[in-house]
N, C-alpha and C positions, 0 to 999 in steps of 0.2 A: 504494500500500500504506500503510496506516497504520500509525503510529508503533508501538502494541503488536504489529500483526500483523509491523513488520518487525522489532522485539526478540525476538518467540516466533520468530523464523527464526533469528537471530543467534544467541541461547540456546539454541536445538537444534540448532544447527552445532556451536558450540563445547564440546557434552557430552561429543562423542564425541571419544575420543583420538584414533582414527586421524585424524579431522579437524584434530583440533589437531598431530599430527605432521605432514600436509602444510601447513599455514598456518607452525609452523615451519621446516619445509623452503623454504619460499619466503622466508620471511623472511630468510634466510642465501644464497640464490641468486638472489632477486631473480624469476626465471622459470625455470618446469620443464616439459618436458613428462610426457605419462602416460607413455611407457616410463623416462622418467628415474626421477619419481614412482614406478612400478613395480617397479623396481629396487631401490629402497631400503626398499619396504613390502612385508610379508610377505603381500602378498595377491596378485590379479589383475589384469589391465589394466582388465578391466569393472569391478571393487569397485572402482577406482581411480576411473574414471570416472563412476560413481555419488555417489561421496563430491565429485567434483569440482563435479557437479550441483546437492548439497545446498548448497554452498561458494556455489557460483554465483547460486541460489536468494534465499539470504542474504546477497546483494550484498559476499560477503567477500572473492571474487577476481573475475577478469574473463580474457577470452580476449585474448593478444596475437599480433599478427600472428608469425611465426616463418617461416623456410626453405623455400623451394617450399612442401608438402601439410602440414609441423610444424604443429600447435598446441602454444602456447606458454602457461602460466598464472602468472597474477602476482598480487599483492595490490591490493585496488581502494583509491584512497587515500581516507582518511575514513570507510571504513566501518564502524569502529568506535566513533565520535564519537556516536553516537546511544546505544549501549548505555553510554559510558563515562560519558553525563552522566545517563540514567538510572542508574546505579550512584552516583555523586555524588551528586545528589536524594536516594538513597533511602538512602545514608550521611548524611545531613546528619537527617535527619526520624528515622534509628536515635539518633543520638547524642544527640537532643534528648526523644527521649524517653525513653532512658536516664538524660539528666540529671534530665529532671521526676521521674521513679520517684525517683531517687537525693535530690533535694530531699526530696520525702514522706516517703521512708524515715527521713531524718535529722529532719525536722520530727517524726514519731510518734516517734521515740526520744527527742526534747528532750520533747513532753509526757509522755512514759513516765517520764525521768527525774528532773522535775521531781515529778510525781505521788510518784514515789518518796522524793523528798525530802523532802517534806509527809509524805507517812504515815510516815515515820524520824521526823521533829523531832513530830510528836503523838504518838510512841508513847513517845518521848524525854520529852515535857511529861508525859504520863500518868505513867510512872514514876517521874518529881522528884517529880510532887505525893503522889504515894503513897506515897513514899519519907519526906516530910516529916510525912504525919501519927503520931500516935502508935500504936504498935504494941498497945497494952495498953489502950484507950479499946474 
C-alpha cells in the first residue's frame, strides 16, 4: 500500500468517533474483545465488528491471540508514525508559509508607511512654502 493510500485509510479510520472511542478503549485496556467492545458501545456486535475491520484495514489494531475461540484486539504498534510525520511535514510547510505571508504583509506596510511619510513631509514643504510667500502680491 502506498504511503497516501495508507494515510486516506488512517484519516478515514480516525473520522469517525465510534472508531476513535474503540482505539480509546484499547488504549486504556490494552486488548478487548467484540463483546467486551460491545458492551460498552451503544451499538451491535456486527457494527462492532465492522468498525473493527475499518480499524484493521488501517493497520491501527491487529488480532491477538486470546482464550480457546476469544478474539482479542489491540493497538498495532507504530501505526501511527506514518500519519504523525505527515502531520509534522505538513505543520512545518503551514508555519512557513505563514511566516512568508507574514514577512510580505509587514514589508507592504513599511513601503505603505514610508510612502506615507513622503507624501506628509511634501504636503508639509508645500505648505511652509506657501505659507512664506506674500499674501497680498
Amino acid at each position: 500500500m502506498r504511503l497516501s493510500e495508507r494515510l486516506d485509510a488512517v484519516f478515514g479510520a480516525l473520522a469517525d468517533p465510534t472508531r476513535r472511542q474503540v482505539l480509546e478503549r484499547l488504549l486504556g485496556a490494552g486488548s478487548v474483545s467484540v463483546p467486551q467492545l460491545s458492551g460498552d458501545l451503544p451499538i451491535s456486535r456486527q457494527a462492532v465488528a465492522k468498525h473493527l475491520a475499518v480499524l484493521g484495514e488501517a493497520g491501527l489494531i491487529e488480532r491477538l491471540p486470546g482464550a480457546g475461540r476469544e478474539v482479542r484486539y489491540g493497538l498495532a504498534a507504530g501505526a501511527l508514525a506514518p500519519a504523525a510525520a505527515w502531520l509534522q511535514a505538513a505543520d512545518r510547510a503551514w508555519d512557513a508559509r505563514l511566516q512568508r505571508l507574514a514577512q510580505a504583509t509587514q514589508a507592504t506596510q513599511a513601503t505603505q508607511g514610508t510612502q506615507a511619510t513622503q507624501a506628509t513631509q511634501g504636503t508639509q514643504a508645500t505648505q511652509a512654502t506657501q505659507g512664506r510667500r506674500d499674501p497680498h502680491a
